[in-house]
N, C-alpha and C positions, 0 to 999 in steps of 0.2 A: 723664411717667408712662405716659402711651397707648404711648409707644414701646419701655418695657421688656416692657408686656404680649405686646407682638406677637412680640418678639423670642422670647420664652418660647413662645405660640404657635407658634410656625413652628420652632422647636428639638424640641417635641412633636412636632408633624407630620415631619416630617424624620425621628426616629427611628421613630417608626409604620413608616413606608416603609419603613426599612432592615429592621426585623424583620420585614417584611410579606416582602419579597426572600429572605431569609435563609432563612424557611422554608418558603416555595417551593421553595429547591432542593434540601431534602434530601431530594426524591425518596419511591417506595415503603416503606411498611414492611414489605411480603413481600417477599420472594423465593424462587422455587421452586427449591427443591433437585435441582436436576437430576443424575442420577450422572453422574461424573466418568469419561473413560477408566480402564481398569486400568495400573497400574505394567506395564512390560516385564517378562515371564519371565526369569528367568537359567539358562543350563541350560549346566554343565561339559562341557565335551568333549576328551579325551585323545590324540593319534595316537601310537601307540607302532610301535615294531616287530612289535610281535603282534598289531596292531588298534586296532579305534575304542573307547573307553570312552566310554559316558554318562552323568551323574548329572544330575536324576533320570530317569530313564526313561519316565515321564507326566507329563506338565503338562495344566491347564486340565479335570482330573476334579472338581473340590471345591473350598473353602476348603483355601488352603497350610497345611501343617502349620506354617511360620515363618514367620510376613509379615515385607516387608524392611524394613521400619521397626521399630524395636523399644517405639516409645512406644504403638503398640496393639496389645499382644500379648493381652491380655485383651479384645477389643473382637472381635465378629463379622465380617466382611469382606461388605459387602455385595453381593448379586449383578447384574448389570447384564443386560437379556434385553436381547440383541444378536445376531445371527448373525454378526458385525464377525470376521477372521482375530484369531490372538492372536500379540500383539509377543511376539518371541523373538530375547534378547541371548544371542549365543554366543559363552563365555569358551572357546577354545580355544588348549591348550598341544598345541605342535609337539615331541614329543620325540626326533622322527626326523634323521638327517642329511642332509634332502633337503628342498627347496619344498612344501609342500603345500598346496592348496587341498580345504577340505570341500564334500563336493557332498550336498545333500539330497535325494531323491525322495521323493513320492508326491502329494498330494491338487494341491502346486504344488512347483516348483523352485527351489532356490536357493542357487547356489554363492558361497563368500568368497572374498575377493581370496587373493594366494598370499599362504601364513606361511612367514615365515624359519625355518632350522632351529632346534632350541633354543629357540625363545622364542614367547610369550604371543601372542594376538591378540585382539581381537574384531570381531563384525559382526551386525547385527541383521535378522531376517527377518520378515515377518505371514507366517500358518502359520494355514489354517481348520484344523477341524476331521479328525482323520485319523491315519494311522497313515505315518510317514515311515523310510525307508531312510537313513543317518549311513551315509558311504563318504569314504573319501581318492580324490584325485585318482590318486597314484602306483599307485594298485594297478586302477585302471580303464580297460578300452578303449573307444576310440568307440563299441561297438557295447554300453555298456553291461554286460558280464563284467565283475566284477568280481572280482583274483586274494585282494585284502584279505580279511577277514574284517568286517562291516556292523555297524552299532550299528541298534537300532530305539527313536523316540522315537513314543512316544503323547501324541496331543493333542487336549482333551476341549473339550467344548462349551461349559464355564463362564468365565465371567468376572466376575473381582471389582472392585467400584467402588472408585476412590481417595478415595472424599471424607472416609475419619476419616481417612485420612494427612495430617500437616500438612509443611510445610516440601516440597512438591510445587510448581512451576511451574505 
């Protein structure tokens, strides 16, 4: 009879421990919310025979009029005080019959690899704060001349935080 008790005994204690362990590791119940980087800008870029088109022509002034997520489109975009550059993916179609690479100036510089004729490309740049120069390679001398016609992209001081975006890495 002594020997059932103990065993009962020591099966209590045993589980005591386990749940003693168990919730130990479930850690914090806060966590601070820290803002999340902002999503990449997307900004259209065109090379035609008659020049550079850009859509949209400013970024990083405000809340996007479209966020690229379409599950919070009724949700505020919150702002993140950073002075951080702002990522900027550039979807450029090559519509010309020639190589070109887009060359950017102003606040920093930054040229894409060469685009095939005909067809699509992208590449992504950090871009502070500033007003940039959109030029094709083919229409530019070393010495900067440029014979092309220039697109101009504005880029503003804001940045939105990703944290209502779900399905983000």
């Amino acid at each position: 009879m002594v020997l059932g008790r103990t065993r009962v005994a020591g099966g209590g204690a045993l589980a005591a421990l386990i749940l003693a362990v168990v919730g130990a590791g479930c850690g914090a119940e806060s966590h601070p919310n820290e803002p999340r980087p902002a999503v990449p800008t997307r900004v259209s870029v065109t090379i035609g025979k008659g020049g550079i088109e850009v859509q949209p022509q400013a970024i990083g002034m405000g809340p996007e009029k479209h966020q690229q997520l379409p599950q919070n489109q009724a949700h505020p975009q919150p702002p993140i005080k950073t002075k951080a550059p702002l990522d900027v993916v550039f979807v450029t179609a090559n519509q010309t019959s020639s190589k070109e690479k887009l060359v950017i100036k102003g606040p920093k510089k930054a040229t894409s690899p060469a685009i095939t004729p005909n067809s699509p490309a992208t590449f992504a740049a950090e871009l502070p704060a500033g007003t940039y120069k959109i030029v094709a390679s083919r229409g530019c001398k070393p010495g900067g001349l440029c014979a092309v016609p220039v697109a101009t992209l504005k880029v503003g001081p804001y940045r939105a935080s990703s944290k209502n975006d779900l399905l983000l890495p």
